[in-house]
C-alpha positions, 0 to 999 in steps of 0.5 A, a space after each residue: 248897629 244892634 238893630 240891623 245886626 237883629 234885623 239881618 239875623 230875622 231875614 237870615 233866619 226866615 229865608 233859612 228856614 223856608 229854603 230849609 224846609 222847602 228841600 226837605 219836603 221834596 225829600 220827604 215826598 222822595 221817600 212817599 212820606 204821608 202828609 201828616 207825618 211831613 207835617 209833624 216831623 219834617 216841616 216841624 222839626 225843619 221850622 224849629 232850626 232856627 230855636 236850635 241854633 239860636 239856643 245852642 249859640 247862646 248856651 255856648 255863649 254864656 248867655 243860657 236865659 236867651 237859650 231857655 227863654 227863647 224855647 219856651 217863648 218860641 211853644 207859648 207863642 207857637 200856641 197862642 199867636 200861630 195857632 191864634 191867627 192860623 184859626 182867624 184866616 180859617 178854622 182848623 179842622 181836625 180828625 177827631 183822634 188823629 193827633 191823640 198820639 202827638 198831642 199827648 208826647 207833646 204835653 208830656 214833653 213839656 211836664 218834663 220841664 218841671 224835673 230841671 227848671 225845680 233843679 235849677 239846670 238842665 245837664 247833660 244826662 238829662 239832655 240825653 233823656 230828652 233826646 232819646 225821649 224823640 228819637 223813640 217818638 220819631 221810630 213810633 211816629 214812622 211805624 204807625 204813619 202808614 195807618 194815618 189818614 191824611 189830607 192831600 198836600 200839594 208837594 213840589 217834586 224836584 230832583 234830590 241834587 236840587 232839593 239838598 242844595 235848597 238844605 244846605 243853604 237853608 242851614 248856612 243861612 240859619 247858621 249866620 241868622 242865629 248869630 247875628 241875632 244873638 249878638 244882636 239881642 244880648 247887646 240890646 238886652 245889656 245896653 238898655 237893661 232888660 232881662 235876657 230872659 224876656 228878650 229871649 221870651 220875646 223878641 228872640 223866641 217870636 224872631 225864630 218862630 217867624 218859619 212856624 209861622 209862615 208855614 202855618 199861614 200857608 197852610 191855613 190858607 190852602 185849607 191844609 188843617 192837619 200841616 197848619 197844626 200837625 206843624 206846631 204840635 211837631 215844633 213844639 215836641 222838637 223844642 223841648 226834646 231835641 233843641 233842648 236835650 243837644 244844647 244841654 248835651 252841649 253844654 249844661 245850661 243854668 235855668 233862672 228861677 223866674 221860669 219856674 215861676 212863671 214861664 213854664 206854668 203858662 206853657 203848662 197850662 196853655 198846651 193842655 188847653 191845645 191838647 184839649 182842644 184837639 181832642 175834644 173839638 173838631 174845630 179851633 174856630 175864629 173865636 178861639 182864635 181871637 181868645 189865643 191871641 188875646 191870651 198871648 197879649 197878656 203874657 207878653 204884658 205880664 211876662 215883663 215883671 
């Protein structure tokens, strides 16, 4: 039963997601939004629903290393194994400076982990921190969007009424996906005697990904280098900064130590890798790629100890 109830929650959140993110791109293209700054904000933060309403549930629930496990999971595995494959069907190509601003709010995002994960929680003054740390990216995103060179993106134009059925659906159907995998995971986690913490690292942070990932396959294929990687960057900042500042906002959440040990400096060390990439290479080749992937292979094998 706690493996359909994992594999409803899956579709749940995957169908949510694309259905989440579809409306809002037509919104966005409504509004005359560039490419980029869609890429970044509104199909980034779209595909990170799905960690925000599982992390919230499992905070509120009482089971906090799901919810922390399942954001710093969800950046390690947006890096190594989406950006990893998205190299592996074409090699992203991107402007050189074109991600400076982003890439860098992303890699400072992830320092602030340090602060709460040495204190042992993160609380609601510190949620509150990290929220007002996106909202000014957001106001700094959109007043220098208009200067931006981006790539032409093939947008579907369809009536506002339309596309905020497609929202409102998306985010029921996410709603009841996050539950259903939460429950899922936590029985699973409880009945065989596996850490929550590594399922949440694991199975729960690659489950919420699964709209990251698709949209950044897409992407790839259609050769649309900025929306494949503009997604990640903007997913990765939203996790930290809005997923975890409104679930500690919520409800103030206990940080295992294993996380400090271990989980945030590969998430440490693995986005300055990103960011150094972006700002130093015009291309993240196959190659690359096939050395994300490998490196995502040994966290998974080592992160279980």
């Amino acid at each position: 039963m706690d493996y359909i109830l994992i594999a409803a929650g899956l579709v749940g959140l995957f169908l949510g997601g694309e259905a989440l993110v579809r409306g809002a791109i037509a919104i966005a293209a409504r509004l005359c939004l560039p490419p980029l700054l869609i890429g970044l904000t509104v199909v980034g933060f779209g595909t990170s629903m799905p960690e925000m309403l599982v992390s919230v549930d499992a905070a509120m629930k009482g089971v906090p290393d799901i919810a922390v496990g399942n954001i710093v999971g969800s950046n390690i595995g947006n890096i190594l194994l989406i950006v990893g494959v998205s190299a592996l069907i074409w090699p992203i190509r991107v402007a050189a400076g074109t991600l400076g601003r982003d890439t860098t709010v992303m890699m400072l995002a992830t320092l602030a982990l340090i602060v709460p994960f040495w204190a042992g929680s993160i609380g609601f003054i510190y949620g509150v921190a990290l929220l007002s740390g996106l909202v000014a990216y957001l106001i700094w995103a959109y007043r220098s969007s208009d200067s931006e060179a981006a790539e032409d993106v093939e947008i579907t134009i369809m009536p506002l009424w339309r596309a905020g059925l497609w929202v409102a659906g998306g985010l029921l159907a996410l709603m009841f996906g996050a539950r259903f995998l939460v429950d899922g995971a936590v029985n699973i986690a409880r009945a065989h005697g596996v850490s929550e913490a590594y399922i949440g690292l694991t199975i729960v942070a690659i489950g919420t990904s699964l709209p990251e990932l698709a949209t950044s396959l897409v992407a790839a294929l259609r050769r649309q280098s900025e929306i494949a990687i503009g997604n990640i960057v903007g997913s990765n900042i939203f996790n930290i900064l809005g997923i975890l500042g409104v679930t500690a906002i919520l409800s103030p959440i206990p940080v295992a130590n294993r996380f400090l040990r271990f989980d945030l400096p590969v998430l440490i060390v693995v986005t300055a890798t990103l960011t150094a990439l972006l700002l130093t290479r015009p291309t993240i080749g196959r190659k690359t790629g096939m050395a994300l992937l490998t490196g995502y292979g040994a966290y998974l094998w080592l992160a279980q100890g």
